[in-house]
PDB file as gemmi writes it, atoms N, CA and C in Angstrom:
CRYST1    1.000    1.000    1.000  90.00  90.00  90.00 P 1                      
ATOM      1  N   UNK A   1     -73.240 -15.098-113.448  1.00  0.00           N  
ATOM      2  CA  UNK A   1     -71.855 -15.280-113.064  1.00  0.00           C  
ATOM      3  C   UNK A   1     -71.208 -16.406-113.852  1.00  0.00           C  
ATOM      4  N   UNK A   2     -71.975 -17.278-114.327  1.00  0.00           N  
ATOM      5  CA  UNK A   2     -71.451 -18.533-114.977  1.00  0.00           C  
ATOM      6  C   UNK A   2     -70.855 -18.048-116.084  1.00  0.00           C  
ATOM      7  N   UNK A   3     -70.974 -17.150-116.824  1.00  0.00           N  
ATOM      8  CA  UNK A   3     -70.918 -16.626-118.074  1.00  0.00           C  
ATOM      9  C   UNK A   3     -69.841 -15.457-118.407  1.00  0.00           C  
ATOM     10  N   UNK A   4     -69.839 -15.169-116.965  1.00  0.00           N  
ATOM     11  CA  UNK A   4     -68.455 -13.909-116.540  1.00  0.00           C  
ATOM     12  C   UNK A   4     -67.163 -14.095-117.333  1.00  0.00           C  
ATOM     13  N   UNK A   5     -66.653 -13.415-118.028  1.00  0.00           N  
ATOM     14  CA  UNK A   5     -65.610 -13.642-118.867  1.00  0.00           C  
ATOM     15  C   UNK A   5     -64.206 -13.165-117.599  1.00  0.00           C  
ATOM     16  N   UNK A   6     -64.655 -12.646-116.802  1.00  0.00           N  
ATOM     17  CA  UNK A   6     -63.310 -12.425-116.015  1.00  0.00           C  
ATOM     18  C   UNK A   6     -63.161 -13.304-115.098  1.00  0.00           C  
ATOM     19  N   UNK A   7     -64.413 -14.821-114.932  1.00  0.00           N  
ATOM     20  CA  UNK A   7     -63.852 -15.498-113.961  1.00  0.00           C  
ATOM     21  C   UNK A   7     -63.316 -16.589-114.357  1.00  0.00           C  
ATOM     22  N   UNK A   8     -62.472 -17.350-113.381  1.00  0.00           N  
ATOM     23  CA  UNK A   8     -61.963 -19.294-113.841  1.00  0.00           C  
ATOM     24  C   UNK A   8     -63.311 -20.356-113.525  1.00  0.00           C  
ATOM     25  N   UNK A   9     -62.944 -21.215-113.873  1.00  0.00           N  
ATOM     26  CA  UNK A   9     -64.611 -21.688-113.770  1.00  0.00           C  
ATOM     27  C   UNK A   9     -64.308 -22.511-112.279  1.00  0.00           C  
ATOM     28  N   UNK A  10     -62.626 -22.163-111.381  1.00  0.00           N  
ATOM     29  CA  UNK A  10     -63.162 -22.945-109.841  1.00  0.00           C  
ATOM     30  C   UNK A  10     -63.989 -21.766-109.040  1.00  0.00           C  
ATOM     31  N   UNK A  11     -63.874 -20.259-109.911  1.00  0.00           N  
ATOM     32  CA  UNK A  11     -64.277 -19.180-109.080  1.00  0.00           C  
ATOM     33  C   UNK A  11     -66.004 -19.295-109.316  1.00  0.00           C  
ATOM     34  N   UNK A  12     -66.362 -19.816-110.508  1.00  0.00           N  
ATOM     35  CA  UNK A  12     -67.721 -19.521-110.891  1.00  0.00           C  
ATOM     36  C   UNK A  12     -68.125 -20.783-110.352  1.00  0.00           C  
ATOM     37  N   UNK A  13     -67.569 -22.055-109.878  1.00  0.00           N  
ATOM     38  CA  UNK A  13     -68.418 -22.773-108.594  1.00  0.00           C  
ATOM     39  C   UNK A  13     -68.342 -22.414-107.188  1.00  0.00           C  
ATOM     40  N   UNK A  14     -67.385 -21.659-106.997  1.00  0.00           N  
ATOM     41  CA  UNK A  14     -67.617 -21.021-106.084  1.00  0.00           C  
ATOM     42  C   UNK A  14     -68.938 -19.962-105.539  1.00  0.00           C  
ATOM     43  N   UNK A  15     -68.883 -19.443-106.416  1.00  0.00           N  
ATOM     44  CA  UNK A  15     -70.233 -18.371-106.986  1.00  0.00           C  
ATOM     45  C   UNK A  15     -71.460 -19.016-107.123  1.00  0.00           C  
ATOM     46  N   UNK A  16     -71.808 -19.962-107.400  1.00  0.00           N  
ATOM     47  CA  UNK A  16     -73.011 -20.702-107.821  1.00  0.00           C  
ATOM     48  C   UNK A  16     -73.507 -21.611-106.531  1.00  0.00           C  
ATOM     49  N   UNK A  17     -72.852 -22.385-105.793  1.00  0.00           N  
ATOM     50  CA  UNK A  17     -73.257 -23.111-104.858  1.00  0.00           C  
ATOM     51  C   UNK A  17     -73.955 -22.274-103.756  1.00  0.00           C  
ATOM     52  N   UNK A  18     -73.168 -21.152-103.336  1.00  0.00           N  
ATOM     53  CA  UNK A  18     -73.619 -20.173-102.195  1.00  0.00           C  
ATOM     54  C   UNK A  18     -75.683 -19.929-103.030  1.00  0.00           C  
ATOM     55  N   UNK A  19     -75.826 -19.514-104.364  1.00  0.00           N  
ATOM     56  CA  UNK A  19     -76.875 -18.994-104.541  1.00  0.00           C  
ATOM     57  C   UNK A  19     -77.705 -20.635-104.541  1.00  0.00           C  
ATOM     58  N   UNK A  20     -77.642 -21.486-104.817  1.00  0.00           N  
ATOM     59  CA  UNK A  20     -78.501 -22.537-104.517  1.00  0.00           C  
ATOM     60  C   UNK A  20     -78.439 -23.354-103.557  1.00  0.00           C  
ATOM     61  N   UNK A  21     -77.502 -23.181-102.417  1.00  0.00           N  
ATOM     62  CA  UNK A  21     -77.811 -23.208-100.844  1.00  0.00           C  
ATOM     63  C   UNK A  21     -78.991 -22.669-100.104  1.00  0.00           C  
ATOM     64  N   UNK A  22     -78.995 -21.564-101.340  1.00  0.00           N  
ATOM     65  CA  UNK A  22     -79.754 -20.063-100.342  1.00  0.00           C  
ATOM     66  C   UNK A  22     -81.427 -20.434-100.846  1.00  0.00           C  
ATOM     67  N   UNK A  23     -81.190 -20.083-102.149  1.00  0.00           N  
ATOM     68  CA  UNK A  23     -82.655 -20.846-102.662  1.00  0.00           C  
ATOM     69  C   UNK A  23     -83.267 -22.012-102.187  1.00  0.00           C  
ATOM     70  N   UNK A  24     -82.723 -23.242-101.850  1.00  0.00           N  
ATOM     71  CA  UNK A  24     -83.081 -24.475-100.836  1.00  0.00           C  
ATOM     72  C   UNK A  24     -83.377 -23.601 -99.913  1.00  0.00           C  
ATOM     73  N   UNK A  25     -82.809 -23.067 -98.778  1.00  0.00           N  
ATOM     74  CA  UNK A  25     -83.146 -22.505 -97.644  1.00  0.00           C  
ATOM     75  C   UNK A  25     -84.894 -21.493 -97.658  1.00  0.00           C  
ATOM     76  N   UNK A  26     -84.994 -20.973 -98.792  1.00  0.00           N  
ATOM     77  CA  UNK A  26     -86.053 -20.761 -99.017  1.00  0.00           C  
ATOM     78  C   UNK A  26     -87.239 -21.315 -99.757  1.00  0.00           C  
ATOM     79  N   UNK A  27     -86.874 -22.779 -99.442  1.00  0.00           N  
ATOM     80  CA  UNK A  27     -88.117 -23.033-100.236  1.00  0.00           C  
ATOM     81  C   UNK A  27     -87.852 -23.496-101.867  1.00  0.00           C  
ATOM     82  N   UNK A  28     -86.926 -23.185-102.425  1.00  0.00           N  
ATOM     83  CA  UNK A  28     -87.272 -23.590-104.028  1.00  0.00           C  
ATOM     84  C   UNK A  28     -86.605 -25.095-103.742  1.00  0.00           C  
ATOM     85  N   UNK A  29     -87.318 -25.658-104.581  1.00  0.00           N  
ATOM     86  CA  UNK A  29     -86.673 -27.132-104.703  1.00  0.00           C  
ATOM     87  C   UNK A  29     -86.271 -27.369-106.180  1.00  0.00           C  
ATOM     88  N   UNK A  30     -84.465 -26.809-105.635  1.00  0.00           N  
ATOM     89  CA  UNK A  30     -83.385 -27.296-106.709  1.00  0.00           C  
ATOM     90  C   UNK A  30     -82.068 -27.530-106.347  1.00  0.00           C  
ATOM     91  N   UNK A  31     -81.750 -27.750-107.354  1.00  0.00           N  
ATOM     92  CA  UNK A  31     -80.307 -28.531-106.748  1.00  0.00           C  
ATOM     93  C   UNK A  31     -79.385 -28.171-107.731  1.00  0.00           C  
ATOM     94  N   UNK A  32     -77.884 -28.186-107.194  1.00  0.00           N  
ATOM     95  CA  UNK A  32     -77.084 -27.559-107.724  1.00  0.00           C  
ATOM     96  C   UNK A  32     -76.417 -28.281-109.146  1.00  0.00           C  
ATOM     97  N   UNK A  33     -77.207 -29.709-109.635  1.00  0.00           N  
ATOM     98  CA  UNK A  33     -76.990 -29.954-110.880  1.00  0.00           C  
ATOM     99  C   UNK A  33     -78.126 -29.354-111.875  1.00  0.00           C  
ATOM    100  N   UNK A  34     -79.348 -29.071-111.086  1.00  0.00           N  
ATOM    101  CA  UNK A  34     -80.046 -28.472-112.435  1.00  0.00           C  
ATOM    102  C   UNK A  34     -79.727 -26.920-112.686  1.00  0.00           C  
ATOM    103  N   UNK A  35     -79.202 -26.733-112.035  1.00  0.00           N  
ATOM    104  CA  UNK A  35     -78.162 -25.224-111.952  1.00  0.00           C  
ATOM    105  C   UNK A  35     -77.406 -25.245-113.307  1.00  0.00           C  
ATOM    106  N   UNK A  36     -76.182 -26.326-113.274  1.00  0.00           N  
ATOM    107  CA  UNK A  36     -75.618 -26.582-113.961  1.00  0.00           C  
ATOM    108  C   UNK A  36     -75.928 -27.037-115.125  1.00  0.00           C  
ATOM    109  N   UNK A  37     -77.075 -27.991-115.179  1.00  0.00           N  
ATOM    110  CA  UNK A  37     -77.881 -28.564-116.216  1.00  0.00           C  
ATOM    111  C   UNK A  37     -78.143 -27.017-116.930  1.00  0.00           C  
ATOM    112  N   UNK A  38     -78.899 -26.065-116.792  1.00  0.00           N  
ATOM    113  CA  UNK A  38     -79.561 -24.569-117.307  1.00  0.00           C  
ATOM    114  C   UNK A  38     -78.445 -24.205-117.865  1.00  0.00           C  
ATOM    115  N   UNK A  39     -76.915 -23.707-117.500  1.00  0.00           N  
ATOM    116  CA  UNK A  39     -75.790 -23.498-117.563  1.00  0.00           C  
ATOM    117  C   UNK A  39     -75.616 -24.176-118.707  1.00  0.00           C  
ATOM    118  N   UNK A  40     -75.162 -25.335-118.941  1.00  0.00           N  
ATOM    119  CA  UNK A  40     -74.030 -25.778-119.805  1.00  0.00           C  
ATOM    120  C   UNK A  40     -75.716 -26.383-121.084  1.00  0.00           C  
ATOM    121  N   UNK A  41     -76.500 -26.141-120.920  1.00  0.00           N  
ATOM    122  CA  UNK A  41     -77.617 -25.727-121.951  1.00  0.00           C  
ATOM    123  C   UNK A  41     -77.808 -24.600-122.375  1.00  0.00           C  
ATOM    124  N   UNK A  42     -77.646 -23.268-121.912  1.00  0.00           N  
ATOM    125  CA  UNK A  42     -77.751 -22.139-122.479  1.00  0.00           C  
ATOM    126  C   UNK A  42     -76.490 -22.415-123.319  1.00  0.00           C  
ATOM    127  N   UNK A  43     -75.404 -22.482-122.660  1.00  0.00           N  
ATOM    128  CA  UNK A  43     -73.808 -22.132-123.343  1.00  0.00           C  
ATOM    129  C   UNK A  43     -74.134 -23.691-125.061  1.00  0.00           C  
ATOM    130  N   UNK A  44     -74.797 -24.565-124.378  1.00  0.00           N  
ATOM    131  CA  UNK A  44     -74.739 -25.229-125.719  1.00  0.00           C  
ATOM    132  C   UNK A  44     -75.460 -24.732-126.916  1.00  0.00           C  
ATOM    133  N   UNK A  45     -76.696 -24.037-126.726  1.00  0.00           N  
ATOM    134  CA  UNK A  45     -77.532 -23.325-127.788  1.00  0.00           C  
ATOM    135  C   UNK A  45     -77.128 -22.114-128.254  1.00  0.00           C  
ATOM    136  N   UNK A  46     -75.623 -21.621-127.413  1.00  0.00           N  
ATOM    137  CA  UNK A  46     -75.070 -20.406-127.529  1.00  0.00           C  
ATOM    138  C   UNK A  46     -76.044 -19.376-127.209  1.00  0.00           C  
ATOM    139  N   UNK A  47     -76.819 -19.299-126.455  1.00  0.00           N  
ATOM    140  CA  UNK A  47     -78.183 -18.132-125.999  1.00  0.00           C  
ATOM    141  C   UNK A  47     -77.063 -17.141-125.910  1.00  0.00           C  
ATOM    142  N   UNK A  48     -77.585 -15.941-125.574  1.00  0.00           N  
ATOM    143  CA  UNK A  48     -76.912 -14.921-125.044  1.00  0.00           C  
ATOM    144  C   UNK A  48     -77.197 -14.816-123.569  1.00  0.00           C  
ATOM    145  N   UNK A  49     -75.924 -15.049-123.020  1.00  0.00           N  
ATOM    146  CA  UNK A  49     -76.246 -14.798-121.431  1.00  0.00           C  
ATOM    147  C   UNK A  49     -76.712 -13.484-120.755  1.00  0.00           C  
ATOM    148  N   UNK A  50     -77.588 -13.647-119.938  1.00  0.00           N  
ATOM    149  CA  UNK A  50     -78.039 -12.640-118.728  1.00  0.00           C  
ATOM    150  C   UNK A  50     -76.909 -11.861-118.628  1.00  0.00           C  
ATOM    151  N   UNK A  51     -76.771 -10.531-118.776  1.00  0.00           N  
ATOM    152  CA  UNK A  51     -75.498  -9.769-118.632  1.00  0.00           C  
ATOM    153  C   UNK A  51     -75.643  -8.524-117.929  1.00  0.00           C  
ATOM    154  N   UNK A  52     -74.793  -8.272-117.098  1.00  0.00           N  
ATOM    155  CA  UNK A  52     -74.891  -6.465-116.718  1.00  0.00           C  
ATOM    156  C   UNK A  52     -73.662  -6.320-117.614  1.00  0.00           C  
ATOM    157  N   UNK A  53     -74.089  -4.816-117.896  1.00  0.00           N  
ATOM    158  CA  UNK A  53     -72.416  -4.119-118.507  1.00  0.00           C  
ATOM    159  C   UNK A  53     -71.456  -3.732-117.642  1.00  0.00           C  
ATOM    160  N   UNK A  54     -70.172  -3.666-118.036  1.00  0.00           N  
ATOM    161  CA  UNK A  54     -69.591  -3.782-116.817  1.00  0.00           C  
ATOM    162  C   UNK A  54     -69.557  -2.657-116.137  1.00  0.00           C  
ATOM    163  N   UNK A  55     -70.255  -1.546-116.671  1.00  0.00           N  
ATOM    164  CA  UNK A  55     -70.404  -0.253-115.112  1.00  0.00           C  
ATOM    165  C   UNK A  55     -71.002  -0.760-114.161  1.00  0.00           C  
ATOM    166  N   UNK A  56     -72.293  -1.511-114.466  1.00  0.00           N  
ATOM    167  CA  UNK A  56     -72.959  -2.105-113.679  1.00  0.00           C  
ATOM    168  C   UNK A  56     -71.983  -3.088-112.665  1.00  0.00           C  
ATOM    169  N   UNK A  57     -71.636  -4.288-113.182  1.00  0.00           N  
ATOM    170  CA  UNK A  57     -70.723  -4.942-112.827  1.00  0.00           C  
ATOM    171  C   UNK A  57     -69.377  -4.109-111.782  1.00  0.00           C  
ATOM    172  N   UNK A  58     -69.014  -3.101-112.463  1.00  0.00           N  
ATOM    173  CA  UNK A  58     -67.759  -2.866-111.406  1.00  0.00           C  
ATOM    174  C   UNK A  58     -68.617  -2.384-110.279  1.00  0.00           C  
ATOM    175  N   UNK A  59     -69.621  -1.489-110.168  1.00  0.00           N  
ATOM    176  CA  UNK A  59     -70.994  -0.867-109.198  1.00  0.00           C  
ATOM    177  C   UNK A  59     -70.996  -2.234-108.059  1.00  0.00           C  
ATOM    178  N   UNK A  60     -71.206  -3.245-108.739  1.00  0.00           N  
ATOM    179  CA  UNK A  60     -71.251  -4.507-107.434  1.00  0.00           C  
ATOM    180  C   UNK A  60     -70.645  -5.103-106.614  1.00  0.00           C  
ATOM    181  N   UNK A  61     -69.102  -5.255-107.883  1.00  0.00           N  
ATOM    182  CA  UNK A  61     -68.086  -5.526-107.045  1.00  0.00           C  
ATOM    183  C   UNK A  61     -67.695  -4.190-106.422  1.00  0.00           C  
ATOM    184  N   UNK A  62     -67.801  -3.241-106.311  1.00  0.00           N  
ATOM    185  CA  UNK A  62     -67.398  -2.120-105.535  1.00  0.00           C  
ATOM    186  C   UNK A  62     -67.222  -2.041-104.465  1.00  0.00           C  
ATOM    187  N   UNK A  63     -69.436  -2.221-104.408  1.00  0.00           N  
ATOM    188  CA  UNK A  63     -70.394  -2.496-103.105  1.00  0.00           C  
ATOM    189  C   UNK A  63     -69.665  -3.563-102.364  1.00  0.00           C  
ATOM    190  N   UNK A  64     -69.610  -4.316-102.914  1.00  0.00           N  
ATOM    191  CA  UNK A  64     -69.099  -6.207-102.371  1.00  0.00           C  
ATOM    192  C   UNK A  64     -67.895  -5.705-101.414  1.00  0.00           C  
ATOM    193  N   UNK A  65     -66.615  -5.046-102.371  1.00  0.00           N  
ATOM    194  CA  UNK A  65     -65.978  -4.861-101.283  1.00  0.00           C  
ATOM    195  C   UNK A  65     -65.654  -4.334-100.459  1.00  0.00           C  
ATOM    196  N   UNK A  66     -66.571  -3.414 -99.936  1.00  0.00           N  
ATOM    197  CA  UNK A  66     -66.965  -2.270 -99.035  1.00  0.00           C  
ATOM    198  C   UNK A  66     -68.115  -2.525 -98.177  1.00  0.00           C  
ATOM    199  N   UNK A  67     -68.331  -3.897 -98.507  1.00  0.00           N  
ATOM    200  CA  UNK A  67     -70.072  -4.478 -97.835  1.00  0.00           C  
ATOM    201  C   UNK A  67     -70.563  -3.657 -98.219  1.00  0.00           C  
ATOM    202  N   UNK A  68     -71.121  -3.120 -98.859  1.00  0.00           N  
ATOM    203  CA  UNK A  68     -72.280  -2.168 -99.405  1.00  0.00           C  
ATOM    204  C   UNK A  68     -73.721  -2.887 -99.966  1.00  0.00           C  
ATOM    205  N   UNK A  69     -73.223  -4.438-100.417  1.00  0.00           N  
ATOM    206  CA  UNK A  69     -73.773  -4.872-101.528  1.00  0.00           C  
ATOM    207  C   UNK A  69     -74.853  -6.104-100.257  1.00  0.00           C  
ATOM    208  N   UNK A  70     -76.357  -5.473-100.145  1.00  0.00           N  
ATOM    209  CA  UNK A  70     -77.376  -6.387 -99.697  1.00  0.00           C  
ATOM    210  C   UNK A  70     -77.992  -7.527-100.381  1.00  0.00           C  
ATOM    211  N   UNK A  71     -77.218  -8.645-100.450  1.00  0.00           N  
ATOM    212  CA  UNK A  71     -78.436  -9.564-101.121  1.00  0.00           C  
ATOM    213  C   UNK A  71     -79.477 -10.218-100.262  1.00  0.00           C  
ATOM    214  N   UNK A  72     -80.530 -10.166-101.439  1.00  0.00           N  
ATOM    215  CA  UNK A  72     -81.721 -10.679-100.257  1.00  0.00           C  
ATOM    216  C   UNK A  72     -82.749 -11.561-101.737  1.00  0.00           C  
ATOM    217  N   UNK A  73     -83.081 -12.422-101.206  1.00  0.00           N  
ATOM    218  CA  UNK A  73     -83.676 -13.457-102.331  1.00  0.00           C  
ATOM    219  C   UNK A  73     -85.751 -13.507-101.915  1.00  0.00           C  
ATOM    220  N   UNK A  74     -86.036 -12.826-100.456  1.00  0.00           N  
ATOM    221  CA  UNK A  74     -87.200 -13.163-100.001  1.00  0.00           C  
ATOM    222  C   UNK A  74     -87.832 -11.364 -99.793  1.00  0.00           C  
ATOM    223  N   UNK A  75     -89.226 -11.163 -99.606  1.00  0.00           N  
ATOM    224  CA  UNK A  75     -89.435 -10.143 -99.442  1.00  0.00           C  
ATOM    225  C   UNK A  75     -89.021  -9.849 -97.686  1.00  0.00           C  
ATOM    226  N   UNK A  76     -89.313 -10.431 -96.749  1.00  0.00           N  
ATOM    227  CA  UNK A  76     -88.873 -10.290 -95.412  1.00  0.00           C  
ATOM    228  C   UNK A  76     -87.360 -10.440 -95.287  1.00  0.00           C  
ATOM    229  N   UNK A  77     -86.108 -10.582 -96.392  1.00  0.00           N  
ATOM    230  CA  UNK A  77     -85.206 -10.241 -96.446  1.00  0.00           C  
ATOM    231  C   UNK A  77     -84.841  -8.808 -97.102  1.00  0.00           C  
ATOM    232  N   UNK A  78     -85.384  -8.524 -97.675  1.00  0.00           N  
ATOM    233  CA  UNK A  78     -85.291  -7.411 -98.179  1.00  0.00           C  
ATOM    234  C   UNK A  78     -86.039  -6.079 -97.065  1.00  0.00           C  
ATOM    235  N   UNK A  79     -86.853  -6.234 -96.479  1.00  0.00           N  
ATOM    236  CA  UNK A  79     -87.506  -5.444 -95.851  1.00  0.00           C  
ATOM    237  C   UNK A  79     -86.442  -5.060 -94.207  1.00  0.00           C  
ATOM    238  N   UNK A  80     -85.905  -6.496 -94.010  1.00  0.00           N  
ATOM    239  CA  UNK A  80     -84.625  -6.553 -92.802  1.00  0.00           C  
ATOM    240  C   UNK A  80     -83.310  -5.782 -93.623  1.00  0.00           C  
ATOM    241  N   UNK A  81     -83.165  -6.144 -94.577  1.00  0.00           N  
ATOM    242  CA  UNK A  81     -81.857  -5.297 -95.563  1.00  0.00           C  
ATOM    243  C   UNK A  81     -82.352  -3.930 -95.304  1.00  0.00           C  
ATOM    244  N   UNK A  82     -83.600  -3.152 -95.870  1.00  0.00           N  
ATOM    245  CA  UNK A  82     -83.743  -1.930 -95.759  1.00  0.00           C  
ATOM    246  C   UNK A  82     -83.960  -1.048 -94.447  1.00  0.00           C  
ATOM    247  N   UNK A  83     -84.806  -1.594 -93.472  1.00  0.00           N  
ATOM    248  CA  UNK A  83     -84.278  -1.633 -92.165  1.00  0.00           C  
ATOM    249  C   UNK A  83     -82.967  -1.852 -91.573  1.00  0.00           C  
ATOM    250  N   UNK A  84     -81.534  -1.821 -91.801  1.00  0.00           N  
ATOM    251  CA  UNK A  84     -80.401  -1.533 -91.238  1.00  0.00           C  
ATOM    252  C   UNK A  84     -79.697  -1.027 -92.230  1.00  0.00           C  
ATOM    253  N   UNK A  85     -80.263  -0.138 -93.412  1.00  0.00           N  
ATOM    254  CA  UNK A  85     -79.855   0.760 -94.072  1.00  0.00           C  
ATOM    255  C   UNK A  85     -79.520   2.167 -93.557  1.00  0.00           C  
ATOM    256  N   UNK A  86     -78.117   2.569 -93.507  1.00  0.00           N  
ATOM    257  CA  UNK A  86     -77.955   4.120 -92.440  1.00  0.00           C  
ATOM    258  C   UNK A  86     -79.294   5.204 -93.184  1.00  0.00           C  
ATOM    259  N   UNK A  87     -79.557   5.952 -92.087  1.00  0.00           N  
ATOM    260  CA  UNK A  87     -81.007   6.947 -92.795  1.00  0.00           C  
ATOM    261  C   UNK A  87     -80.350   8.025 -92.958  1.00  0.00           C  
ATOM    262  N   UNK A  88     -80.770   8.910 -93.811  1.00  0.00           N  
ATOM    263  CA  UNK A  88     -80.222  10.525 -93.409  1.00  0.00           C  
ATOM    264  C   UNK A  88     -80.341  11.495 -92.690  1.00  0.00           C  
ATOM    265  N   UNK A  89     -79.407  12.061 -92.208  1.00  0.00           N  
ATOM    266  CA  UNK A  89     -79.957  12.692 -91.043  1.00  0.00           C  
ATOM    267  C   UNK A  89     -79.840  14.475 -90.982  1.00  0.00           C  
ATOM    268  N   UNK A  90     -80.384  15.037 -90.921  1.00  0.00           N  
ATOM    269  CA  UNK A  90     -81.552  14.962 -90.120  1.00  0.00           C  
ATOM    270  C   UNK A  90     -82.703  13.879 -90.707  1.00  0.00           C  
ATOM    271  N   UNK A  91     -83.786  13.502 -90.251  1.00  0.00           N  
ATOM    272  CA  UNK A  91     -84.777  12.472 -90.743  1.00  0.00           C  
ATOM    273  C   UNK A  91     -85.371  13.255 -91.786  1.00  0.00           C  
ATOM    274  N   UNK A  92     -85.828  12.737 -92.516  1.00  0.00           N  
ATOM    275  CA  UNK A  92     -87.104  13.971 -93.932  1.00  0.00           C  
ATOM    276  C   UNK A  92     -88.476  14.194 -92.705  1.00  0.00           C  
ATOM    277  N   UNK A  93     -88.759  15.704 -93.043  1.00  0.00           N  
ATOM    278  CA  UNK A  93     -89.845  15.716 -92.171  1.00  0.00           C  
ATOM    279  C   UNK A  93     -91.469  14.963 -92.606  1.00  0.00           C  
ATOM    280  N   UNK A  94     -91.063  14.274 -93.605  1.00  0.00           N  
ATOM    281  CA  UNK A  94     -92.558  13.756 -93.573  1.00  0.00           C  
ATOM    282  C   UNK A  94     -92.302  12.251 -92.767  1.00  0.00           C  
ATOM    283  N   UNK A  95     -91.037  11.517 -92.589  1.00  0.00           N  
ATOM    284  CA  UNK A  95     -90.932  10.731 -91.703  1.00  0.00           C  
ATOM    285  C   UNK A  95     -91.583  11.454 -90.461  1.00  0.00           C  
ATOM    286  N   UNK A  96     -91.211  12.001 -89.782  1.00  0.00           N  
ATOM    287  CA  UNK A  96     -90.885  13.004 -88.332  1.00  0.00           C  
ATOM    288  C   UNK A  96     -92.357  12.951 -87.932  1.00  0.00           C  
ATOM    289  N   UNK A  97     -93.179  13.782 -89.042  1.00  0.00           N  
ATOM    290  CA  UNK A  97     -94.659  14.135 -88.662  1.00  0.00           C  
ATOM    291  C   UNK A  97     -95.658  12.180 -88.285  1.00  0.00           C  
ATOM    292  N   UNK A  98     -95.925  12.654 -86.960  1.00  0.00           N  
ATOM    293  CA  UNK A  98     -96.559  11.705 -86.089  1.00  0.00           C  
ATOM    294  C   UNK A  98     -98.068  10.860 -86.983  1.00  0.00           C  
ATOM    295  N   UNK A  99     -98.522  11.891 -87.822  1.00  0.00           N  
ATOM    296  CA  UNK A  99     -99.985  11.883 -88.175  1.00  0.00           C  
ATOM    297  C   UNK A  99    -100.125  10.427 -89.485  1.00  0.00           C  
ATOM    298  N   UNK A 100     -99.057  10.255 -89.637  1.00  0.00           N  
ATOM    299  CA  UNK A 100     -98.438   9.719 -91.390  1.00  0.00           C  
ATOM    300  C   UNK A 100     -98.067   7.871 -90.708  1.00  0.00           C  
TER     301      UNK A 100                                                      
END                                                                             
């Protein structure tokens, strides 16, 4: 997101603090200047940033604004994300069958 050519950079701190709130909350120990530190070091060596294309990109914001879009940073977040995923219904019968 740091690298997003369609954002202002008060939108891309906006964007960045929420994901290293979340990471503290789980455990990584970092902080939102070595965030920035990685950031304004890639952009100085001119790397090529981490990129989706923007099909990808519009695909997220889509999701985002339709809530569609699950983020989950832990495996027991992800497993609660896929658990309140709507199922199809009727169920697939190899769900259904008791034996499985």
């Amino acid at each position: 997101m740091a690298f997003a050519d369609d954002l202002l950079e008060d939108e891309v701190q906006l964007n960045v603090e929420p994901f290293v709130d979340r990471a503290q909350e789980n455990g990584l120990g970092i902080d939102e200047q070595e965030v920035w530190d990685v950031i304004d070091e890639r952009a100085d060596e001119d790397e090529e940033p981490a990129t989706y294309s923007w099909v990808h990109l519009n695909k997220f914001r889509k999701f985002e604004r339709h809530d569609r879009c699950f983020p989950w940073t832990t495996e027991d977040e992800l497993r609660t994300e896929v658990d309140e995923l709507p199922a199809p219904t009727p169920r697939p019968e190899w769900e259904e069958r008791e034996d499985q």
